[in-house]
N, C-alpha and C positions, 0 to 999 in steps of 0.2 A: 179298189183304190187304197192307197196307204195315207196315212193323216200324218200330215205335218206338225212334227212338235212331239207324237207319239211314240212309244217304245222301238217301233220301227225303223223310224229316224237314225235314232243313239244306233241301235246296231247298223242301217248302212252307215252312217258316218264313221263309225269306228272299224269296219271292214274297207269304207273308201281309205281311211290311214293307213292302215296294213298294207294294202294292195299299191296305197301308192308310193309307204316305205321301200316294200320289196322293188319296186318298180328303178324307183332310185337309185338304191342300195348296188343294183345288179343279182338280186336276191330270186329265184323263181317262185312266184305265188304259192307253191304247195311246198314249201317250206314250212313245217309246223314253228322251229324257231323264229321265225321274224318277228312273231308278237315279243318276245321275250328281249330279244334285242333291241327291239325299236324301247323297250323301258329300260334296260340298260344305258341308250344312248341318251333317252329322258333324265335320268338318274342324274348322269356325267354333265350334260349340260346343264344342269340345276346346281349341278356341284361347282361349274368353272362359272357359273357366272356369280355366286352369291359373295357380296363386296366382303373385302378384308379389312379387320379392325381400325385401322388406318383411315380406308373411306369412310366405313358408319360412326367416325370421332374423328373426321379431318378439322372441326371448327375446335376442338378442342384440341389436337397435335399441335394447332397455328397459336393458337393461346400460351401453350408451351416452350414456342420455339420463341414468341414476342418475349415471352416473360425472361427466358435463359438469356436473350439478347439483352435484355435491360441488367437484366445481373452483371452480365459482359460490361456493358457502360460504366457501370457503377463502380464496378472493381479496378478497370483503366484509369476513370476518372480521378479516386480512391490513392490508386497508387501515381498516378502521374503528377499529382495534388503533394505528396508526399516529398517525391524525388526530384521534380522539377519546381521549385517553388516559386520561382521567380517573379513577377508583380504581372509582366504581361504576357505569357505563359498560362498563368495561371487564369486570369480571365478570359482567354482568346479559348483554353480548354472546357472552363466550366459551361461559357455560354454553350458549346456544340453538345457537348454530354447533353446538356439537362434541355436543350433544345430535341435531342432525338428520343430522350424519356420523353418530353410532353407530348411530341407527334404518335409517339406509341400508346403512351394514358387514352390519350384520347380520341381512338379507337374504341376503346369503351367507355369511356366517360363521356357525356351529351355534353355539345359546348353551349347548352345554354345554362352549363352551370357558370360559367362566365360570363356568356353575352346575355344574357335574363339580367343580371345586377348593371351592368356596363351600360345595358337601355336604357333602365329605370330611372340612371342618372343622365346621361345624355338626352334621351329624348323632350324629359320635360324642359332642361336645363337650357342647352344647347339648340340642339336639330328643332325646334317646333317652332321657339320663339323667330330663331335665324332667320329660315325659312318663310316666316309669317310676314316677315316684311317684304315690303317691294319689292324686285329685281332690280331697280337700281337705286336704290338703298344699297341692297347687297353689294352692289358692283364696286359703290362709292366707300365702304365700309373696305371692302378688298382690297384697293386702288391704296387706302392711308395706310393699310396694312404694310405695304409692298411697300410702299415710299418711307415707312416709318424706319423700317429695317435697312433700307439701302443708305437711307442717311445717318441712321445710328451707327451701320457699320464704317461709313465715311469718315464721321468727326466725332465720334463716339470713344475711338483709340486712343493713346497720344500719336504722337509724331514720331516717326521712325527713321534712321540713315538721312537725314537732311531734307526730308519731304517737307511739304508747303503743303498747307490745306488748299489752294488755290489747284495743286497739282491733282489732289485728292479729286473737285469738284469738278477737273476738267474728265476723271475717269465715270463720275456720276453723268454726267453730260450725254459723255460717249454711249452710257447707255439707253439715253434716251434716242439718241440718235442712232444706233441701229436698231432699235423698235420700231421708231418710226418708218425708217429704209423697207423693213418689211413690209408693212402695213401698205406701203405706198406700193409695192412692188406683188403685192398678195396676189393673186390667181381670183380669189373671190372674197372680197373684203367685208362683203354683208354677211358672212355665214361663219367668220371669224369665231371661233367658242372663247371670249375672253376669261372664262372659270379655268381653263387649260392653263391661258399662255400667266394668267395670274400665278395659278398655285407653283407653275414651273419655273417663273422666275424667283418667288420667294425661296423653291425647297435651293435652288440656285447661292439664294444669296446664304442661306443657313446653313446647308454644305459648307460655304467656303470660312464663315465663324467658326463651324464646328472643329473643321480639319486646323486650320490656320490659327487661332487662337485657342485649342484645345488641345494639349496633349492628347490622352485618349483617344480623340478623335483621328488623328494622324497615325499612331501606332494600330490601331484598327482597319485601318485604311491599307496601310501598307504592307499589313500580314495578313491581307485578302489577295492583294497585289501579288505578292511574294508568291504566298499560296495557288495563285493560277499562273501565273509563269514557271514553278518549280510542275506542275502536273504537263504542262504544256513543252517541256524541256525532255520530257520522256521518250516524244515524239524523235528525238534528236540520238536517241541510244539504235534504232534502225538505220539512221542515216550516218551514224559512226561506221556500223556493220559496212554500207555500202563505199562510203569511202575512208576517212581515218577520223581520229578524235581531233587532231591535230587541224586538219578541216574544218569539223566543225565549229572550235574552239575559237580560231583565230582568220577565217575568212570571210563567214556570216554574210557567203552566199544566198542569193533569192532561193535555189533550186534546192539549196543542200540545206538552207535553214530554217526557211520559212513552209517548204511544199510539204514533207515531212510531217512538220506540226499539224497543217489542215487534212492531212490525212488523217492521221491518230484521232483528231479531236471529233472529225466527223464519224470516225467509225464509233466513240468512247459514247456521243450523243444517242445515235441509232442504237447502239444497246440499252439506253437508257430508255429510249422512249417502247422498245420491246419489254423492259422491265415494269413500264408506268410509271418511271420516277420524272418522266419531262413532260408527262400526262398533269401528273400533281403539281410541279411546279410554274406551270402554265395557266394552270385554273385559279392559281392562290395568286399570282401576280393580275390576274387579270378582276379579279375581286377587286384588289386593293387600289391598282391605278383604274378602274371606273370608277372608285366614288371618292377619287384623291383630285383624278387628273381627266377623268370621263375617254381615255383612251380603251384601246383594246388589250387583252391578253397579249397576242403574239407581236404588238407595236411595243408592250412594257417589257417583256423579257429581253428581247434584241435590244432595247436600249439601253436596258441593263446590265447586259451579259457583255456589251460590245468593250469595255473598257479593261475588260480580265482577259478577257479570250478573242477578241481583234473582229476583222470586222466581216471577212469570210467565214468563219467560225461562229459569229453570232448569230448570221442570217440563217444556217442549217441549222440551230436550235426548235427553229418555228418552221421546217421544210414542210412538214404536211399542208399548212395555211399558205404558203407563200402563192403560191398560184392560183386562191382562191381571194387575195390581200385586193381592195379597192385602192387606188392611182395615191390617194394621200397616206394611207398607210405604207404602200412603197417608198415614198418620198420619207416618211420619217425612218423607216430602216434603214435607207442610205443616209440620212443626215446625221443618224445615230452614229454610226462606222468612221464616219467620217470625220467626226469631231471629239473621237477619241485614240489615243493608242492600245494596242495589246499588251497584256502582260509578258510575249515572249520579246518584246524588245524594250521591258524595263531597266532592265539589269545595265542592257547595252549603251542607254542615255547615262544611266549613271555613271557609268565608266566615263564619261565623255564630261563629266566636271559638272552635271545634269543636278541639283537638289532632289531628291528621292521626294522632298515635300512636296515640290511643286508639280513635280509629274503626275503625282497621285492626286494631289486635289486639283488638278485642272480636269484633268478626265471625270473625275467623280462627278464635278460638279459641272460637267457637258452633259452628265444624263438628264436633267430634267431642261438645261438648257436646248438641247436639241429636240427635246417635243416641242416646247412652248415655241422655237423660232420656225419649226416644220411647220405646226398647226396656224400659223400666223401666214408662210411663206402661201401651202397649199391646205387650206381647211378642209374640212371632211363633211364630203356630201351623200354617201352613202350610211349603209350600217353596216356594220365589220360582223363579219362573222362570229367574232373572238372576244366581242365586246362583251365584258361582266362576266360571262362564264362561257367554258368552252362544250359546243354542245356540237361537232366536227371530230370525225372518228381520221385515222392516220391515212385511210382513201387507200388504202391499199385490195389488191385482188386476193384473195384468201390462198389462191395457189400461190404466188409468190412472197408470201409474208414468212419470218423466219419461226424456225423449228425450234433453235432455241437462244439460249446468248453468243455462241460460239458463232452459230450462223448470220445472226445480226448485227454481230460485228463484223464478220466479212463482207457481210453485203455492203457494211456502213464505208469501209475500208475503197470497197470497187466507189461506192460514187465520192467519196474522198478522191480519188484519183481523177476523176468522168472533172470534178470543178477546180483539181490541183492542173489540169491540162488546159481548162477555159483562163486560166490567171496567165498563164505563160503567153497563152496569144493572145492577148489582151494588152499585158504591160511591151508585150515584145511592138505589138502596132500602135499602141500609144505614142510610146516614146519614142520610137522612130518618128512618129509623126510632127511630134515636137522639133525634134531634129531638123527636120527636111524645113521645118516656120521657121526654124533660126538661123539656115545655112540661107535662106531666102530672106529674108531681114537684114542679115549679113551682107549680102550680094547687094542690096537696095540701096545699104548704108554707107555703103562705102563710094557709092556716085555725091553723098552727102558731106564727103569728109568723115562718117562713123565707121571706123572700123571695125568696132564690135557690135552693132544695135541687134540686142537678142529681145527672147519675152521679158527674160529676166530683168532688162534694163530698164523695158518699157514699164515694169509692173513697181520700180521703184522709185519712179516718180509718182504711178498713179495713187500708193501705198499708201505717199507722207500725208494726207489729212487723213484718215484712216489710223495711222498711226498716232498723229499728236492726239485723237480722244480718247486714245490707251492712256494716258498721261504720260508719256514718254518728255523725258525732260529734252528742250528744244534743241540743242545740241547735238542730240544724238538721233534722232526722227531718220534723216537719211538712212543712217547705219542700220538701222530697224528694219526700215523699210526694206532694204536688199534680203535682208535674212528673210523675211516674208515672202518676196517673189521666189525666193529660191526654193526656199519650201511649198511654194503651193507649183511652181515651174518642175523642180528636182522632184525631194523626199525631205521630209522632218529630219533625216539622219545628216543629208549633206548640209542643213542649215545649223543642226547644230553643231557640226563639227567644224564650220565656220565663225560658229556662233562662240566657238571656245579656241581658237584662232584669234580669234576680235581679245577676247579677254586676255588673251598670252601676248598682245600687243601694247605698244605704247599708248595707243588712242581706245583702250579700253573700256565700255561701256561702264554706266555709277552702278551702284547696288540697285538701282532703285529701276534703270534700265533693264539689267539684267534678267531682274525678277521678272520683268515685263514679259520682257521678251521670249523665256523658257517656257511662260502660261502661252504665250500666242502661238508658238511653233510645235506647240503638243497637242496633236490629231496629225489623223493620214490624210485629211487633204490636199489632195495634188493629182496630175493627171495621171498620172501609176496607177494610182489608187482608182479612178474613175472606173478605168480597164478593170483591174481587181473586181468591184461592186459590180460593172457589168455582167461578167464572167462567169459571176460567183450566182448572181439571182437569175442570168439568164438561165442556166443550167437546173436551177430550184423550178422556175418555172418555165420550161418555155416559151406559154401561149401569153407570156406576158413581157416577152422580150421589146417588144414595140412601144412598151409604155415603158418599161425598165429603161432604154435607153433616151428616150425623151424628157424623164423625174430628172433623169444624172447629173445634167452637167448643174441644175437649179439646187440639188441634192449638196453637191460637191458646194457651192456658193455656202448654201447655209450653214454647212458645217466648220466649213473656213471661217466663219463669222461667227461663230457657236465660240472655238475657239479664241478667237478675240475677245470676244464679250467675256471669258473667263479670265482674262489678262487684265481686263478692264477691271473688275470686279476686284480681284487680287492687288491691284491699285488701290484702289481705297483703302486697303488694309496695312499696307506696308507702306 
């Protein structure tokens, strides 16, 4: 017998390698070279696999390339600092520089070299004692907070363009009275998170001091503005390609202006999230609004995003989540969309006699408005996935994920297309459907002596109480009111260009209307836009189309009201 483990072994084992080299090889066993070859081919393989300097100091190349990029920043910074000096210029510049140094710093540096001292002070100071008292204690503490502010901003000002503080107290009013409307109207009113709809009404009310009564704040506002409509306007150098500049410039067609854009943006997204840059910014928003607003990650980013880049464009920010989102998170992405406008049709209100002010802080300050009236409308009975941090990879199949950024944007490009085709049939059945309600209204009214009874008409009687807790001065409530129905019946564009019709008229709306009025008519709600949301989320998710279109039309409400309440608001201040 031969003994296992013994010198017997090593030699058949090393005769079975031979034998089954040659075997391989195509080599005949009594080939004396095959030993010699089979250690040449050892040799070569030892040689093609041993890593290149690059591998065995990749952590270190990465160090290099971070460090030369920060020199990059510095030296832009440096000279733009120099040549462009300009006062907001100049800070719109430093904050992004030295924002992308610290995100770089600290990759190596631990952040509890900041959050360690930031505790020390907060926890004992703040967070412990806060927390130590009752829950409603806290609530009632929150409650005077909110109220202190809304009434500071009220009667806090002087008096502006002929306002009355009576007019002021009727927009204070107004907001209690669509808090209420919600509350009464809630889906589930015992499971209400009043820490949500609180903190969202204050950041609400603070936004609109910030913007409105702060330079800075306004110039900031509007070169983030600017800044996402000039990237989203790129979108528009393709669709010159296809038909002329001259198209583009001066017809601001749906097909040739708008579908374009959500193409680009959704492709420009999907490489981002192949890079891990919507990875990162997913997970940092979703920190800050749980322990701000106790929302999710992908419910803060879409509400965030929705006012730069619109509201089909928003919802593909969060596509991997979207068809994993529970019934109340859906509800506030659409109420988000809904209650603001995009950056690619900023430019186009301003052209239209539009204050660039008002446009920008009505949207801004719909972001925290439209969680707090969502979270009120439809409360959140589940647990999000997304909530506090994101712990949900992109759900993709490893064969189908891309190769690299080139492929990820194509792919982003193809479902750009797959949701630019759900919007056409959408708004195409919508709004025909409107049609066929008003050509039937029509026919009805006209047994009545009404020759025209549309929705539109019917929406502008239901409008005027509605309208007078905007503080709209009593005069003019009617006039208001049309512009209202026509925009939530129409589009924000055919009301304001109504709305600036009214103003090139004798019967003119006051300063104080007007202002009103451009806060209320700025968001996409309207039944377009319904189609649009549907189209857009059906597509993200399918197996959620049934609840997608069921949130909608209660979605579309809130946001229409999202946008009042910011009129309202703007009221008090002016």
């Amino acid at each position: 017998m031969i003994s296992v483990g013994g010198p017997v072994q090593e030699d058949i084992t090393e005769n079975s390698s031979d034998l089954l080299f040659k075997e391989r090889r195509g080599i005949p066993s009594h080939c004396e070279d095959a030993k010699t070859e089979l250690n040449d081919v050892a040799i070569v393989v030892l040689d093609k696999d041993e890593p290149s300097w690059f591998s065995r100091n990749r952590s270190l190349v990465c160090r290099l390339k971070l460090f030369a990029f920060v020199g990059l920043i510095l030296g832009w910074w440096i000279s733009a600092t120099i040549l462009h000096a300009t006062r907001h210029r100049w800070i719109v510049q430093t904050f992004f520089a030295w924002s992308f140094i610290a995100i770089i710093a600290f990759r190596f540096i631990p952040t509890s070299v900041i959050t360690r001292p930031v505790e020390a002070v907060w926890m004992p100071l703040v967070q412990k004692p806060f927390f130590g008292l009752p829950k409603h204690v806290r609530y009632g503490l929150g409650w005077l907070a909110l109220l202190a502010i809304v009434l500071g901003s009220a009667f806090g000002f002087k008096l502006e363009n002929g306002t009355k503080y009576s007019d002021r107290a009727i927009s204070v009013l107004g907001l209690v009275v669509f808090q209420f409307g919600f509350w009464i109207t809630s889906k589930h009113r015992s499971h209400i998170q009043w820490r949500t709809v609180m903190v969202g009404l204050f950041f609400q009310q603070a936004i609109a001091l910030f913007v409105l009564k702060s330079g800075a704040g306004f110039h900031m506002f509007r070169w983030i503005a600017t800044l996402a409509s000039d990237f989203l306007n790129q979108g528009l150098v393709g669709s010159a390609f296809f038909f002329d500049q001259d198209t583009v410039n001066t017809k601001h067609w749906l097909f040739v202006n708008l579908l374009p854009t959500v193409i680009f943006s959704i492709a420009f997204v999907q490489m981002f999230y192949y890079l891990g840059i919507m990875q990162w910014t997913i997970r940092h928003f979703a920190w800050f609004f749980f322990k701000t607003m106790n929302v999710s990650g992908a419910e803060a980013v879409v509400a965030a995003a929705s006012p730069f880049i619109g509201q089909g464009e928003s919802a593909c920010l969060v596509r991997p989540y979207v068809d994993i989102m529970t019934e109340s998170e859906i509800h506030l992405v659409m109420t988000s969309g809904f209650s603001t406008i995009a950056g690619t049709v900023l430019s186009l209100y301003i052209n239209l006699g539009v204050p660039a002010q008002n446009l920008i802080t009505a949207s801004v300050m719909s972001i925290p408005a439209s969680i707090a009236i969502s979270k009120i409308r439809m409360p959140e009975l589940e647990e999000p996935v997304t909530r506090g941090l994101i712990v949900v990879d992109r759900g993709e199949d490893p064969k189908d994920a891309p190769v690299n950024v080139l492929h990820a944007f194509a792919k982003g490009a193809v479902l750009g297309l797959i949701l630019a085709g759900q919007i056409i049939c959408n708004v195409i059945t919508i709004l025909s459907l409107v049609a066929t309600i008003n050509g039937l209204l029509t026919w009805i009214g006209r047994g009545f002596g009404i020759h025209h009874l549309t929705l539109q008409l019917v929406l502008r009687y239901v409008f005027c109480p509605i309208t007078f807790f905007l503080g709209v001065p009593r005069s003019e409530i009617l006039r208001v009111s049309e512009l209202l129905a026509t925009k939530l019946i129409e589009n924000e564009f055919t009301a304001y260009e109504n709305l600036r019709t009214l103003m090139a008229s004798p019967d003119a709306l006051s300063k104080r209307g007007f202002t009103v009025a451009s806060y209320a008519l700025c968001g996409f709600a309207n039944l377009g836009s319904l189609g649009i949301q549907i189209g857009v989320l059906s597509a993200l998710a399918p197996s959620r189309t049934r609840v997608i279109a069921r949130v909608a039309p209660s979605a579309m409400i809130a946001g229409f009201i999202s946008t009042l309440q910011a009129a309202g608001i703007a009221g008090m201040l002016v």
